[in-house]
N, C-alpha and C positions, 0 to 999 in steps of 0.2 A: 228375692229368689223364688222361683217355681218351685211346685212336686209335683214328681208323676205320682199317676194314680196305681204304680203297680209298685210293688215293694215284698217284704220277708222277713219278718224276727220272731226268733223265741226266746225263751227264758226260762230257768227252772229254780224251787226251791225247794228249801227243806222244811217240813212242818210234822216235828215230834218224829215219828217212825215211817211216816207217808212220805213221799217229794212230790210235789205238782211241777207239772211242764204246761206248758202255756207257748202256743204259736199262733202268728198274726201272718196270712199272705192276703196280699188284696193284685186285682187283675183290671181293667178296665172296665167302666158301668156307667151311664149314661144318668143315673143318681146313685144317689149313696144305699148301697143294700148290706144289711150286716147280716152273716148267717152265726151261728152256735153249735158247735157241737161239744157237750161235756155232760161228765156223769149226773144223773138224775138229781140226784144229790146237793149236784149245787146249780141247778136249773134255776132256786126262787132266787140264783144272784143275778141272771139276764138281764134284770132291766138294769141294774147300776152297770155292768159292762157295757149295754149298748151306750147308754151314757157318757162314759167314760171314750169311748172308741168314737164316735161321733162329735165329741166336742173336739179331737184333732183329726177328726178328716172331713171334707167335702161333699167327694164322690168316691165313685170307686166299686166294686163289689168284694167286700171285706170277709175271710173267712177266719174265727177265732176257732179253736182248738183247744180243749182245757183236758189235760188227764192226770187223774191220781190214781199212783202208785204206790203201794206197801213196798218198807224198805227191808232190807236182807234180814233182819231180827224172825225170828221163830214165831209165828201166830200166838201163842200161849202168851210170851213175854209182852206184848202188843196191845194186849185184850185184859177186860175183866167180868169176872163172875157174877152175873148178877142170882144171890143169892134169894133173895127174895121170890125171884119167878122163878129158881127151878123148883123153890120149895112149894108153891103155887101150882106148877105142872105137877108136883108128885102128887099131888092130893088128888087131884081132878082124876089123876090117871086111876092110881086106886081106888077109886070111887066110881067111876064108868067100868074097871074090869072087875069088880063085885058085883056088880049088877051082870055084865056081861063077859063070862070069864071066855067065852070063844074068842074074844078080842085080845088079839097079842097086847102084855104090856109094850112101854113106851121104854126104850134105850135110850144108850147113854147117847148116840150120836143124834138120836132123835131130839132131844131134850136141848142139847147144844146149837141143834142146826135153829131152833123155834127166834122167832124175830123175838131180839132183848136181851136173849140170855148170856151173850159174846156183844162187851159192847168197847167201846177206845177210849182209854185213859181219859179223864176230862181235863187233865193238862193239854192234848193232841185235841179236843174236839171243841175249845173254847174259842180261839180266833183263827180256824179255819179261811171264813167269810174275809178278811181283814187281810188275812194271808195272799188271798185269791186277787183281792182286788188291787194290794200293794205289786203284787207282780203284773198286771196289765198294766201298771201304770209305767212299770219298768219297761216292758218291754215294749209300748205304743213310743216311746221315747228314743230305742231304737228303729224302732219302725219306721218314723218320720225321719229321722238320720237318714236312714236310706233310700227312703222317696226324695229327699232334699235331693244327696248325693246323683241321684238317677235325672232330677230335674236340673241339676244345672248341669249334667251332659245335653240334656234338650235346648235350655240356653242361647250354649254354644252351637249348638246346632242353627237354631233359630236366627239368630244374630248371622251368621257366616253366609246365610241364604239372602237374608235382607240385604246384606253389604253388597252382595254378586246379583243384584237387584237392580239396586241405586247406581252399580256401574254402569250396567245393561241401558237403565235408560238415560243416562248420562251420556255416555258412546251416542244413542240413538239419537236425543235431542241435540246433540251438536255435529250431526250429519245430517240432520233434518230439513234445514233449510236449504243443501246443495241437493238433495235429492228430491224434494220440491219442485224448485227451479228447472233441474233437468226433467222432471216427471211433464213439466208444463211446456218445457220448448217441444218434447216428442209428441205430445198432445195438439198442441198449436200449429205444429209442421202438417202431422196429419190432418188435423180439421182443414188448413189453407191448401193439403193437397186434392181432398175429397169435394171440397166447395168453391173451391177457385177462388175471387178476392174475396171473401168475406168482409162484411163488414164491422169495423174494427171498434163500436160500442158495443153491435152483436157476441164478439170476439170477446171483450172483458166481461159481457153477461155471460155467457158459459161459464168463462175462469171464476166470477165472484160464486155460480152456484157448486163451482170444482172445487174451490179454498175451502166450502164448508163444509161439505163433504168431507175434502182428508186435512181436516184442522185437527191436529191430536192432544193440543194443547192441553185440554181438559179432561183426556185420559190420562196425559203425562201427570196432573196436579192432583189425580186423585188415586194413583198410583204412590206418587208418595207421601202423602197423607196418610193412604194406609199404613206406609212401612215404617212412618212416624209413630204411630199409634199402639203397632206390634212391638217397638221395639221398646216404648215407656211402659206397656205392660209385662211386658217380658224382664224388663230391669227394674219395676219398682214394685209388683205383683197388687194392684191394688187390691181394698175389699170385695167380693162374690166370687163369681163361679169365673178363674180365668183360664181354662180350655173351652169355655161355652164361649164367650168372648172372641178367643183368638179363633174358634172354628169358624164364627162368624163375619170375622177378616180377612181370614182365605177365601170365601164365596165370592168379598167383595173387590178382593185381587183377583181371583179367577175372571169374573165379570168383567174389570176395565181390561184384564189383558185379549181377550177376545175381542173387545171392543177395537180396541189398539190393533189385532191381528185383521178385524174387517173393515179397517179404512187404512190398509197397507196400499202404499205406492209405489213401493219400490223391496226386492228381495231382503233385501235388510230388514226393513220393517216385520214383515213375514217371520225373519228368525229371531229378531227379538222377539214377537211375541212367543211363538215355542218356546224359548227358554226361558221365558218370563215363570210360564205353563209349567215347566218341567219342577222348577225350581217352588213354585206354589205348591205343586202337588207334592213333594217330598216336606214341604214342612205340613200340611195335612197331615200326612201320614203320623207325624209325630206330636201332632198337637191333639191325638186323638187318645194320646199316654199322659195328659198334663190333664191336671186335678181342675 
């Protein structure tokens, strides 16, 4: 089974009095780019998340999302006193406003707002980190669900093009050699009208240098080889990069079908190849959402 490279999940937990939420969107990227965005706080976890996030995806440009929240509880209930530093700020404080009584003392909101002295239960602040990384693991889990989900709509896509492929030149190559034939008597009539009797080893040296010219044979055979090829990696996903792969397949479809369209003999050939074209360029288009 394929993934697209675009996909969407989050997840949220609860941890003591905080919840973290946690969102994963990724969008199409030519390699794998992971961005970050979450509080300061838990920045020194980034490298175990890219980690984590990288060991199930490819490609893609990945944006993680981490936010914590305080939960409805009253600040007061949440928090504790660190006793020690305001006793440490008071001293300090009385001791610079005897020296300097023009200096307003220090309040109470002062004293509280200082970095320490309001700090979070250490039941809430001991596996935070553990916290963080058990939910990305949850939600990368959804995440690839739903790449999966999105990549076997591509699939089906894929498949259903290739089929209306192999008719196309199926139909062609078993009209090929009646429209050959007729392409050669209107050829033949004109040259014997334009040259009078011609001479008729003359005559089969034109034809032999005309056979090889519109010989399609070996666009027909590499035509489906290709659609061979598409359609075992499409159904078996081997190991690397396989959008870089099947992008690679389209070129080389595009290529023989043009080939096929400039040694046209007859209007048929002409439309096949268009629709050969048409139907290449619409799985392009989607093979450019495949991981």
């Amino acid at each position: 089974m394929i993934n697209s490279m675009t996909g969407f999940a989050n997840g949220s937990a609860e941890h003591g009095s905080k919840r973290l939420y946690l969102e994963l969107r990724a969008v199409n990227h030519r390699y794998l780019d992971i961005q970050f965005k979450m509080p300061e706080d838990l920045r020194h976890l980034e490298g175990a998340l890219r980690e984590a996030v990288s060991a199930r995806a490819a490609r893609g440009k990945i944006e993680c999302r981490i936010q914590l929240q305080h939960g409805t509880q009253p600040a007061a209930r949440s928090l504790q006193l660190n006793k020690k530093l305001v006793s440490q700020l008071a001293k300090i404080n009385n001791k610079i406003y005897r020296k300097h009584p023009d200096i307003n003392r220090l309040g109470v909101a002062d004293i509280l707002a200082f970095p320490g002295v309001l700090a979070a239960p250490a039941e809430e602040a001991g596996d935070l980190d553990e916290s963080v990384l058990r939910l990305i693991n949850e939600v990368l889990e959804s995440f690839n669900q739903a790449r999966s989900r999105e990549g076997a709509q591509l699939q089906q896509h894929l498949l259903q093009r290739l089929q209306q492929m192999e008719q196309i030149l199926d139909a062609l190559s078993g009209q090929f050699p009646q429209l050959l034939q007729q392409h050669m008597d209107k050829v033949s009539q004109r040259l014997r009208e334009a040259v009078g009797n011609m001479d008729n080893d003359r005559l089969q040296q034109e034809f032999a240098l005309f056979m090889q010219k519109a010989d399609v044979d070996e666009e027909f055979s590499r035509l489906r080889t290709h659609i061979a090829e598409v359609r075992r990696i499409v159904n078996t996903q081997p190991k690397g990069s396989v959008g870089k792969r099947l992008d690679f397949l389209m070129q080389e479809l595009n290529r023989e079908a043009n080939t096929l369209g400039s040694k046209a003999i007859a209007a048929e050939c002409t439309q096949a190849s268009v629709e050969l074209k048409v139907l290449i360029e619409q799985m392009r288009e989607q093979v450019q959402n495949i991981e």
